[in-house]
C-alpha positions as CSV (number, residue, x, y, z in Angstrom):
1,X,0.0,0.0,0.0
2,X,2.8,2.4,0.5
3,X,4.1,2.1,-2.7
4,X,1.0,2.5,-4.0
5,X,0.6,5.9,-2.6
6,X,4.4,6.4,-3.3
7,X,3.9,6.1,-6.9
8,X,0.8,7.9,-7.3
9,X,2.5,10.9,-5.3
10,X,5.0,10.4,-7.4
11,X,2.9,10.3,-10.6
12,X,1.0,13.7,-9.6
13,X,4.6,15.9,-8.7
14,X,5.9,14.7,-12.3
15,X,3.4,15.4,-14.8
16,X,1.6,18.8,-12.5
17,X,1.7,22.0,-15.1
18,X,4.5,23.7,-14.6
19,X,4.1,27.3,-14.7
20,X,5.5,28.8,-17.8
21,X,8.5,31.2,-17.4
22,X,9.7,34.0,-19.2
23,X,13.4,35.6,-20.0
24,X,14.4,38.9,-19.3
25,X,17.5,40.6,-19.5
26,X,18.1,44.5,-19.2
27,X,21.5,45.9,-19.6
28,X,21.5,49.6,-17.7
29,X,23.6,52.3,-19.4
30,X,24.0,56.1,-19.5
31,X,23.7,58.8,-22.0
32,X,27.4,59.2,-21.6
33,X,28.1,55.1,-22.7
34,X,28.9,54.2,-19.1
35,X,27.5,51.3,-17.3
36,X,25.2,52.0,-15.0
37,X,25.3,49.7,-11.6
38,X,22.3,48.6,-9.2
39,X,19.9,50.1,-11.3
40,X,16.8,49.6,-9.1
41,X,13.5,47.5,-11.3
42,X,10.5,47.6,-9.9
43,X,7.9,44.9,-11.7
44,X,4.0,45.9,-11.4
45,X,0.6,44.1,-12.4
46,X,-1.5,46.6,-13.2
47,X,-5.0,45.6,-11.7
48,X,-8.8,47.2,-11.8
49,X,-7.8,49.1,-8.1
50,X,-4.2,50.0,-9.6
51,X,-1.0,49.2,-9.5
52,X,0.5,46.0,-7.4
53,X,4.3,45.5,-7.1
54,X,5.3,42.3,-7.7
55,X,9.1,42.5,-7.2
56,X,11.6,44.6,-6.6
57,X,15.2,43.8,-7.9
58,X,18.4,45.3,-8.4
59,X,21.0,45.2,-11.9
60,X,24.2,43.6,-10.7
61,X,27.2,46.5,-10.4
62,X,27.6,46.0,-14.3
63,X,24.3,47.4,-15.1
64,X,23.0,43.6,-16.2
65,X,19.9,42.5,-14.9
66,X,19.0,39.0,-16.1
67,X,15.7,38.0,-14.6
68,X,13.0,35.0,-14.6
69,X,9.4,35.6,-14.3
70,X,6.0,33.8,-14.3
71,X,2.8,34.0,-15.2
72,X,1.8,35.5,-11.8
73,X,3.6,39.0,-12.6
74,X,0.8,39.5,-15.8
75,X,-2.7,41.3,-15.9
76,X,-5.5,39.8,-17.2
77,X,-4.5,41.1,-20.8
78,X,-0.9,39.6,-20.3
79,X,0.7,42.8,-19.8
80,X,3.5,43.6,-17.5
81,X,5.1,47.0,-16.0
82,X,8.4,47.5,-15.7
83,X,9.7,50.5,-14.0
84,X,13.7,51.3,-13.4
85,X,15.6,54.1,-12.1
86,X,19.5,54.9,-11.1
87,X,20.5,57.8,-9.7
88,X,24.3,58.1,-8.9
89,X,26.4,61.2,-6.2
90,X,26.7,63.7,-9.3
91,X,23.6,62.9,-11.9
92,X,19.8,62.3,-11.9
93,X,18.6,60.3,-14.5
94,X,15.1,59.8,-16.1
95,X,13.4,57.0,-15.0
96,X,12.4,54.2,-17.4
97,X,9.3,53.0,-18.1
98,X,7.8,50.1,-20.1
99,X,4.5,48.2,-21.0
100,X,5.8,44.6,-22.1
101,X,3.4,41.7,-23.5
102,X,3.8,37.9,-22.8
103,X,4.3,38.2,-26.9
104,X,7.5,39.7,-26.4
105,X,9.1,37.6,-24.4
106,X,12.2,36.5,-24.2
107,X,12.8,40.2,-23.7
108,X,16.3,41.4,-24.2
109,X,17.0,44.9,-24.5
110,X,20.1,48.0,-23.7
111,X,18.1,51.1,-21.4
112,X,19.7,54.0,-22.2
113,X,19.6,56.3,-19.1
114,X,19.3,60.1,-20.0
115,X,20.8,62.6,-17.4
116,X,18.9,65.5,-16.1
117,X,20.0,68.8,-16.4
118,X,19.4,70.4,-12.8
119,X,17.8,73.8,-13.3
120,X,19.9,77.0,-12.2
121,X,17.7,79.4,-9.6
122,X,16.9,81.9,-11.7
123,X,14.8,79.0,-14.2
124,X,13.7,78.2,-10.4
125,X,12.4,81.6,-10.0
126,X,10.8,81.5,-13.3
127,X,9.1,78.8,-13.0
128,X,7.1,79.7,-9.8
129,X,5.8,83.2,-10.0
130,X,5.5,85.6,-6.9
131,X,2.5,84.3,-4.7
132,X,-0.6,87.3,-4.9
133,X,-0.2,89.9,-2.1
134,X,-2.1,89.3,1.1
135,X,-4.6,92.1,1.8
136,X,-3.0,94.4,4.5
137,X,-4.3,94.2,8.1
138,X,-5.2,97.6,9.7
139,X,-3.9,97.0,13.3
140,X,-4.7,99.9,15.5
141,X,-2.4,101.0,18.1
């Protein structure tokens, strides 16, 4: 009788669906051509009451992040959101941001980090004008 079970147990662990799994692999770089490390990826499922993260990961300190996923980290539609960012002492950079299908997968592809160009004060100033004047207040000594 236990090998019975055994063997049915057996049976049921070898031919259970496996979950299908998907490729990724980002490779992180800047405007400038340098590599840029722990670039921080942030995987969401967009659902009907927003955004869920699935998983947060980091690009090794090349700038490579090669990744696994399942079927869990997909909508309803198949779609997936992936969201990176790197930020270093010296530079901002834009963030990246990207719809992906189950079609498109294996997904391979070089993010190419634009810097941000901190604005001087005076384009500070510029860009937030003067609040109104407050009505004086007649105090009476």
């Amino acid at each position: 009788m236990k090998i019975l079970s055994f063997v049915f147990l057996l049976f049921c662990f070898l031919y259970a669906p496996k979950q299908k799994q998907y490729s990724l692999e980002l490779s992180f770089v800047t405007d400038s051509n340098k590599r840029a490390p722990n670039a921080n990826v942030i995987f969401i499922k967009d659902t009907k009451e927003g955004g869920i993260i699935i998983e947060k990961v980091t690009a090794d300190n090349k700038g490579v992040l090669k990744h696994t996923i399942s079927e869990d980290y997909f909508d309803e539609n198949g779609l997936l959101i992936i969201e990176a960012s790197y930020y270093n002492q010296d530079t901002y950079y834009f963030d990246y941001h990207e719809k992906l299908s189950k079609k498109q997968f294996p997904f391979k592809k070089t993010v190419v980090l634009e810097h941000i160009v901190p604005p001087t004060l005076e384009e500070i100033n510029k860009m937030n004008p003067l609040p109104p004047p407050s009505p004086k207040a007649n105090y009476q000594e």
